[in-house]
SEFILUM-417503 format. One line per field, with one value per residue (C-alpha): residue number from 1; residue in three letters; x, y, z. Coordinates in steps of 0.2 Angstrom, whole numbers. Layout:
REM residues N
i <- [NUM	...]
aa <- [ALA	...]
px <- [X	...]
py <- [Y	...]
pz <- [Z	...]
//
This chain:
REM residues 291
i <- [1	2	3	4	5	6	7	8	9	10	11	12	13	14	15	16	17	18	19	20	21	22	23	24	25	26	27	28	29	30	31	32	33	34	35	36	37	38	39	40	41	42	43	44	45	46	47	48	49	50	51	52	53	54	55	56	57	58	59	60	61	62	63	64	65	66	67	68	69	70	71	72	73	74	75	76	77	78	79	80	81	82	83	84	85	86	87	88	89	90	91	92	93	94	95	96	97	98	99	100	101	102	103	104	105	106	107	108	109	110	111	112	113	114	115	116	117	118	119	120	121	122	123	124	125	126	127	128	129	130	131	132	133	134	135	136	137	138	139	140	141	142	143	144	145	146	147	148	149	150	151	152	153	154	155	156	157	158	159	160	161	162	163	164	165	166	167	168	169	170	171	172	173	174	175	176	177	178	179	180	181	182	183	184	185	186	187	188	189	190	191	192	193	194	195	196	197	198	199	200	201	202	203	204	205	206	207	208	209	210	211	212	213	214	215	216	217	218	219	220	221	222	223	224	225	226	227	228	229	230	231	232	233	234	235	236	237	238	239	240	241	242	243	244	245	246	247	248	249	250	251	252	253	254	255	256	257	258	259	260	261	262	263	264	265	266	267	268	269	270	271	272	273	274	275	276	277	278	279	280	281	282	283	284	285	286	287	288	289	290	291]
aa <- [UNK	UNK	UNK	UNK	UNK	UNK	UNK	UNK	UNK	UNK	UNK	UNK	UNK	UNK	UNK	UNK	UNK	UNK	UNK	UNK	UNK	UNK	UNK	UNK	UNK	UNK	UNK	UNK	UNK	UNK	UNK	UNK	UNK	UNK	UNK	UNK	UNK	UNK	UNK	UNK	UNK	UNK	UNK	UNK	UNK	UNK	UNK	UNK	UNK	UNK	UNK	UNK	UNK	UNK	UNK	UNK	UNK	UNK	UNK	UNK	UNK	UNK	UNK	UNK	UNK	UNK	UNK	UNK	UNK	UNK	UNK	UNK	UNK	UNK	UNK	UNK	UNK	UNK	UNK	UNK	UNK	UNK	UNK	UNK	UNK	UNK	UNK	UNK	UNK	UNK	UNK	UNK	UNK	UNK	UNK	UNK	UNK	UNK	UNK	UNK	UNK	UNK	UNK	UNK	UNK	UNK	UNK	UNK	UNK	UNK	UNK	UNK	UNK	UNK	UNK	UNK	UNK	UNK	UNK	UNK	UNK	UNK	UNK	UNK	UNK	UNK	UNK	UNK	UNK	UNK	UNK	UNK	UNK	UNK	UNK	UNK	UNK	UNK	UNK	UNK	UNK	UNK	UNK	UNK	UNK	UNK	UNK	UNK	UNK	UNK	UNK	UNK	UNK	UNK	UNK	UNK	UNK	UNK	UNK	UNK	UNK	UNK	UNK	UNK	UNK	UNK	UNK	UNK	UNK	UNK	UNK	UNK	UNK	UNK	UNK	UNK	UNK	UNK	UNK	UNK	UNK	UNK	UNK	UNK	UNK	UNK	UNK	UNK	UNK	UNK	UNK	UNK	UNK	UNK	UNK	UNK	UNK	UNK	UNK	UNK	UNK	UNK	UNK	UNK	UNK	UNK	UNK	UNK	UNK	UNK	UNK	UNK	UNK	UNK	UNK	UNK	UNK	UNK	UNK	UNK	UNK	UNK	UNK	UNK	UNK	UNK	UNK	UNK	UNK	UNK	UNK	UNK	UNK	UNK	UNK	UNK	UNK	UNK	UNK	UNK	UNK	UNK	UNK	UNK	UNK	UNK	UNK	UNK	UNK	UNK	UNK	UNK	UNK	UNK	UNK	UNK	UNK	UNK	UNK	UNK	UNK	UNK	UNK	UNK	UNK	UNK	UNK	UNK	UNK	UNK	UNK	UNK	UNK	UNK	UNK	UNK	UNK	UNK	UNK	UNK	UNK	UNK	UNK	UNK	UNK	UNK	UNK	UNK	UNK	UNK	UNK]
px <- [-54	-43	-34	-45	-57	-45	-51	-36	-24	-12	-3	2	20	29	45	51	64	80	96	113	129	142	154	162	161	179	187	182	167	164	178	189	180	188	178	162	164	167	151	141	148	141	125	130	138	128	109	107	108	100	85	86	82	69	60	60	51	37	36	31	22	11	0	-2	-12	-31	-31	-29	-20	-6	-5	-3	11	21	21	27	40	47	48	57	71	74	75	89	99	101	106	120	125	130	138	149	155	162	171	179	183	193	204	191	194	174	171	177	165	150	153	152	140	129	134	129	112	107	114	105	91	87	71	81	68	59	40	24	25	42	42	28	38	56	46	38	54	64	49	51	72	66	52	67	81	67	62	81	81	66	75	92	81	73	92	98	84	86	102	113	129	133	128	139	155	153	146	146	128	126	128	119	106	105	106	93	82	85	81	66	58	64	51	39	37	44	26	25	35	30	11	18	22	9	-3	7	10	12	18	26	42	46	47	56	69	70	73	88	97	92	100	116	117	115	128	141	138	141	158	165	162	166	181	184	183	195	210	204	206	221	223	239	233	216	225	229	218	199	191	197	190	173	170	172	161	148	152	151	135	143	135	124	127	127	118	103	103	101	89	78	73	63	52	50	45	33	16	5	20	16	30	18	23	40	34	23	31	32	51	52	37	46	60	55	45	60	76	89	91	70	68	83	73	58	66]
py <- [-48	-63	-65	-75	-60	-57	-65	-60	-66	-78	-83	-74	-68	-76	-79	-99	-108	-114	-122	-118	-127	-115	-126	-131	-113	-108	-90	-86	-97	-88	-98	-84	-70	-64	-46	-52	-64	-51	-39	-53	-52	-35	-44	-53	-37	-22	-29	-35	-21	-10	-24	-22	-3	-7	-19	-5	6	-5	-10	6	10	-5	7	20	6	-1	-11	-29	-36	-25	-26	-44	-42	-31	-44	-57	-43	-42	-60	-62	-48	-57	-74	-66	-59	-73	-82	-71	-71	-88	-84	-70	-83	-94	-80	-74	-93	-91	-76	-62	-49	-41	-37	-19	-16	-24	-13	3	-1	-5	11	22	14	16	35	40	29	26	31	47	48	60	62	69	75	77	57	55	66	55	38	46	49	32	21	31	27	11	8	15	1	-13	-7	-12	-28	-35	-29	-37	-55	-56	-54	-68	-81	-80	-77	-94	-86	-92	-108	-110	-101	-116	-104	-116	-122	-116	-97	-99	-105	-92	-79	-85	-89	-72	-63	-72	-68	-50	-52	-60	-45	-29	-21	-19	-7	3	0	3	21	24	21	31	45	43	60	61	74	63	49	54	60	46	36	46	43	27	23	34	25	8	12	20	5	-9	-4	5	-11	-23	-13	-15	-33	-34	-26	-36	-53	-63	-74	-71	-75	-59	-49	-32	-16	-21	-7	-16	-32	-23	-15	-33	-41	-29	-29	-48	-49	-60	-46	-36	-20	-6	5	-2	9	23	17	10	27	34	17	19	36	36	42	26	15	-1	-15	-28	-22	-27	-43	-60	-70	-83	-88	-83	-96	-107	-107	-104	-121	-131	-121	-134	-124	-124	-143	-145	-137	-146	-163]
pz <- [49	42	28	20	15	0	-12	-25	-12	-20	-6	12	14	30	35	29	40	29	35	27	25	22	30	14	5	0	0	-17	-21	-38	-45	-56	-49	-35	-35	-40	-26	-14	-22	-16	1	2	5	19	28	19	18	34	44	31	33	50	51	39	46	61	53	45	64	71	55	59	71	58	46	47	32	39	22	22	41	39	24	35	49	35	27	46	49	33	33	51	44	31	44	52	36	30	45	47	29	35	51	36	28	43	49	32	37	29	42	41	59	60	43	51	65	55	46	60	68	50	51	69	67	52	50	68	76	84	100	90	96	87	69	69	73	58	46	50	49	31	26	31	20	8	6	10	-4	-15	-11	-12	-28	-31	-22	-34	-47	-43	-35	-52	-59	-48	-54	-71	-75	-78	-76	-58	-62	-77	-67	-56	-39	-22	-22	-3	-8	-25	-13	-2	-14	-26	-9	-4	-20	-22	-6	-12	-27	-16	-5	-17	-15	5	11	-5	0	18	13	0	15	29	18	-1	-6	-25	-21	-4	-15	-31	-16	-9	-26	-31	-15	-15	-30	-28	-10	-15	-29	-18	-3	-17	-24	-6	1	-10	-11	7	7	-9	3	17	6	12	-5	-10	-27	-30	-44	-44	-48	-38	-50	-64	-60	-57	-73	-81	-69	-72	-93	-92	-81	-67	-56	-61	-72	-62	-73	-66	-51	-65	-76	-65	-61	-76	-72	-52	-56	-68	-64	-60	-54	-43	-40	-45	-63	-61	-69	-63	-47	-55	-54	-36	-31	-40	-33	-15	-18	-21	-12	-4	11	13	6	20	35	30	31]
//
């Protein structure tokens, strides 16, 4: 069957080409906001590799599912996470051009997210039952991602903190293909196995995890900074981020949980699309690859 058999299809998820220019992207390109600077960061060393692994699992869940519309959403979700990758990638080259010493951390966390959320060889059930479990933790972070994408394209305050327009691209890019596909690898596991207790798990460690990643990492990259000019005390500078909403308040990755859990839950009631079509339709770095 084609895609066109849905009549309630609004639009197909697939990977969009974008071009960046990060060659102008300074140290600290939040300007004043040297640790919320480096929290962003997190996403170009943190995220990709966790999308990597996820996109993994949604590809050897692929098999497991018959319905051709989520079939085709998967393959969209897989061409996307790689499209990101690729993205902050060229981001982190930048930072690194500029003395941020990340290689060792990218290593590491590469190594963390092949060792536990790696395939592991595993055969027969015990292969179903660990594929059960990583898209569960996975529908858990992208209930977080949506969350934090919607947070990115309709708060201002980047904008009026004077962000470099080539990250504010690819973050608000990024988080709105987050909100374009939060419902996949939810559906993806809902279809595979669906179980309530693996779920409600999954979302506490999800949460918890995401939390811990966020500050040890952007605590990381705080110490590894070479500005001779980053202040003192990274904490510090966290909890007044977070207070001022420069990033997002971390509470979230608590609160959001009574929500995710309730009986009945679906992304789609995260809210309408709306802002993230938007702004996929007119992104520089996607007007850019057009032209």
């Amino acid at each position: 069957m084609g895609s066109t058999v849905y009549a309630d299809q609004a639009h197909a998820i697939n990977a969009r080409e974008v071009t960046f220019d990060f060659d102008t992207v300074p140290m600290h390109y939040i300007p004043g906001e040297v640790m919320a600077t480096h929290i962003i960061n997190v996403m170009h060393l943190v995220l990709p590799e966790g999308e990597r692994a996820m996109a993994q699992a949604l590809a050897e869940a692929l098999p497991l599912i018959d319905d051709e519309r989520l079939r085709e959403e998967v393959r969209g979700f897989i061409g996307q996470e790689a499209m990101h990758a690729s993205s902050h990638e060229l981001a982190r080259k930048q930072l690194e051009r500029l003395g941020l010493d990340v290689r060792p951390m990218v290593e590491r966390v590469a190594w963390l997210v092949d060792r536990v959320l790696g395939d592991h060889g595993l055969s027969g059930r015990a292969k179903h039952a660990w594929l059960c479990e990583r898209l569960a933790l996975f529908a858990g972070m992208e209930h977080y991602t949506a969350v934090i994408g919607e947070w990115l394209l309709t708060n201002d305050i980047l904008v009026r903190k004077g962000m470099h327009p080539a990250m504010l691209d690819l973050i608000r890019w990024h988080g709105a293909e987050e909100v374009e596909h939060r419902s996949v690898v939810y559906d993806a596991y809902m279809y595979v196995d669906g179980g309530y207790g693996r779920k409600a798990r999954h979302a506490v460690i999800a949460s918890t995890g995401l939390l811990a990643l966020f500050v040890i990492s952007g605590g990381y990259l705080f110490h590894k900074d070479p500005s001779p000019h980053k202040g003192r005390f990274w904490p510090l500078q966290l909890a007044s981020a977070s207070v001022r909403g420069v990033v997002p308040s971390f509470t979230t990755f608590f609160t959001e949980i009574p929500r995710y859990l309730r009986p009945g839950f679906h992304p789609s009631q995260l809210g309408p699309m709306d802002n993230a079509l938007r702004y996929l339709a007119q992104s520089p770095a996607a007007r850019a690859a057009v032209a």
